[in-house]
N, C-alpha and C positions, 0 to 999 in steps of 0.2 A: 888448616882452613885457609880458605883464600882472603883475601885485602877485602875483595868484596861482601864477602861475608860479615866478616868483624862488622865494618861500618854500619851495615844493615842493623846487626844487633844493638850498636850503641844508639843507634837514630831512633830504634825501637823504645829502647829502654827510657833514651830523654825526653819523649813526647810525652805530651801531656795522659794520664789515662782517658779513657774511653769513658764518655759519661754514663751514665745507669742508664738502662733503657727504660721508656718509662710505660709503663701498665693503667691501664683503661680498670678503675674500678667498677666491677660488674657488681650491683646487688644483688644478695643473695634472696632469691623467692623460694619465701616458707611452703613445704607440701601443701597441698589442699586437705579439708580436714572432710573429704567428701562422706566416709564412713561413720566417722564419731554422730557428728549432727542428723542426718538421716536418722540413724539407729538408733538416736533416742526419740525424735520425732514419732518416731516407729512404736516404741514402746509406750511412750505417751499415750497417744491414739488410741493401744489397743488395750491401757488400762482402761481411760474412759471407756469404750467400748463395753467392756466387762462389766464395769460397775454402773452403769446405763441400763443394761439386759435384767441383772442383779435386781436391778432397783423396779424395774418394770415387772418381772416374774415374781416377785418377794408381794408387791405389792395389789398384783391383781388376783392372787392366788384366793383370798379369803372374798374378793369381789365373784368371784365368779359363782353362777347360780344353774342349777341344772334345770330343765324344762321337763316336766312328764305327767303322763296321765294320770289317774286315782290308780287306775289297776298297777300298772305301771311302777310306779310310787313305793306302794306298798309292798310288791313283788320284791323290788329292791332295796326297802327300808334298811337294812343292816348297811348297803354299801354306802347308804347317804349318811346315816348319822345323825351327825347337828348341824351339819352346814344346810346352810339356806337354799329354799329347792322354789319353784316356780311350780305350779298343781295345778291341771288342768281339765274341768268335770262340767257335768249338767248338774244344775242344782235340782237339787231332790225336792218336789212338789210338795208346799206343807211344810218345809221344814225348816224355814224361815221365822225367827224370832229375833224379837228387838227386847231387850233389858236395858229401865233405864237406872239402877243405881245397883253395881259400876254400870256405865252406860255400854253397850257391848251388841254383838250380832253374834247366832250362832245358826248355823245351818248346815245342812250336810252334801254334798258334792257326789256322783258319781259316774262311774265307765266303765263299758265294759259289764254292767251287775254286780261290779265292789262298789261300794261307799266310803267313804272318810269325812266325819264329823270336823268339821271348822268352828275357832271361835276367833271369832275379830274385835279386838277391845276397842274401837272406834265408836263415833257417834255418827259420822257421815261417809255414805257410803255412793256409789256413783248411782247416776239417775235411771238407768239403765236396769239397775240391781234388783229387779221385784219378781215377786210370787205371782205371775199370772197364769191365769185360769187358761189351759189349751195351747200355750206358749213355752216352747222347751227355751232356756238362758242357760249360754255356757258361760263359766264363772271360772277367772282365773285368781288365783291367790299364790301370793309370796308371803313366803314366812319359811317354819321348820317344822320338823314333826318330832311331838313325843314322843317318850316313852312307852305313856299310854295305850300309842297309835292315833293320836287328836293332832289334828293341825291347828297353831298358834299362828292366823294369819296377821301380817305388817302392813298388807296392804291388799284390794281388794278391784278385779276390773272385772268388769261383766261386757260381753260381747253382746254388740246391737245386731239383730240382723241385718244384711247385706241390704243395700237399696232395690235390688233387684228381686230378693226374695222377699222384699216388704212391699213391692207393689203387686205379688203374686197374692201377700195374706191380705192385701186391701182391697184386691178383689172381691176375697168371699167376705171382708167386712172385718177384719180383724185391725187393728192399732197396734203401733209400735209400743216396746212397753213401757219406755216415758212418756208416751203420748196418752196411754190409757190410764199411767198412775196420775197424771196431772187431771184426767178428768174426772176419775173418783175421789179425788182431795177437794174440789169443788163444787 
């Protein structure tokens, strides 16, 4: 080795070391937890969801009420059962009775040339509701039907005729049938 060498090496050797380099501390940024949170959010949701629908079907299941005619009705009596049906007829002329102890209505409904006897355990029934002479009333009832084949009505609407078809009967001199029961009570 040369002269020159050596000295290199010792000048090397006595200098001070080399300070540490110094490092920029970077924070460390946690993943995003973009999956976890969504996915429950997710699931959340579509529990409510379920138990919302759940609760709406559960609930209006025994609400619900079929609509149909006497014939109708009775055609299908097996598929109805005991649920509460809605029975829509002409009241049958004359057949109209008031009982006052229990207080009650019974009359019979029909469509088509079937019948179905109604009892309504009520004292008041709509003003509407009469036995007039020459005047067909169609008479809707809610309730259920027996056994028997009697309908047990809960509640009782009688259809007024149209305004238009009441100024054709007040032509030939005929009265609405509130208007003509109010005139016979007086």
């Amino acid at each position: 080795m040369s002269q020159l060498d050596d000295e290199l090496e010792r000048a090397a050797s006595a200098a001070d070391p080399a300070p540490p380099a110094v490092t920029a501390a970077v924070p460390k940024i946690a993943p995003a937890r973009r999956g976890k949170g969504s996915l429950g959010l997710l699931i959340g949701l579509v529990v409510m969801a379920v138990a919302i629908l759940t609760l709406v079907f559960t609930s209006f299941k025994n609400g619900a009420m079929y609509s149909k005619t006497v014939d109708v009705l009775l055609r299908d009596k097996d598929k109805v059962g005991e649920r509460a049906v809605r029975v829509n007829g002409t009241l049958v002329k004359g057949s109209l009775v008031r009982r006052d102890q229990p207080c009650e209505y019974r009359f019979t409904i029909q469509s088509k040339g079937v019948t179905l006897p109604v009892r309504f355990p009520e004292c008041v029934v709509p003003d509407t509701f009469r036995d007039m002479p020459g005047m067909d009333v169609d008479v809707t009832a809610e309730g259920k039907l027996t056994q028997e084949g009697n309908f047990e009505a809960s509640n009782i609407m009688a259809k007024c005729p149209s305004k238009y078809e009441m100024k054709e009967r007040a032509r030939s001199g005929e009265q609405a049938p509130h208007a003509a029961a109010m005139s016979q009570t007086m």
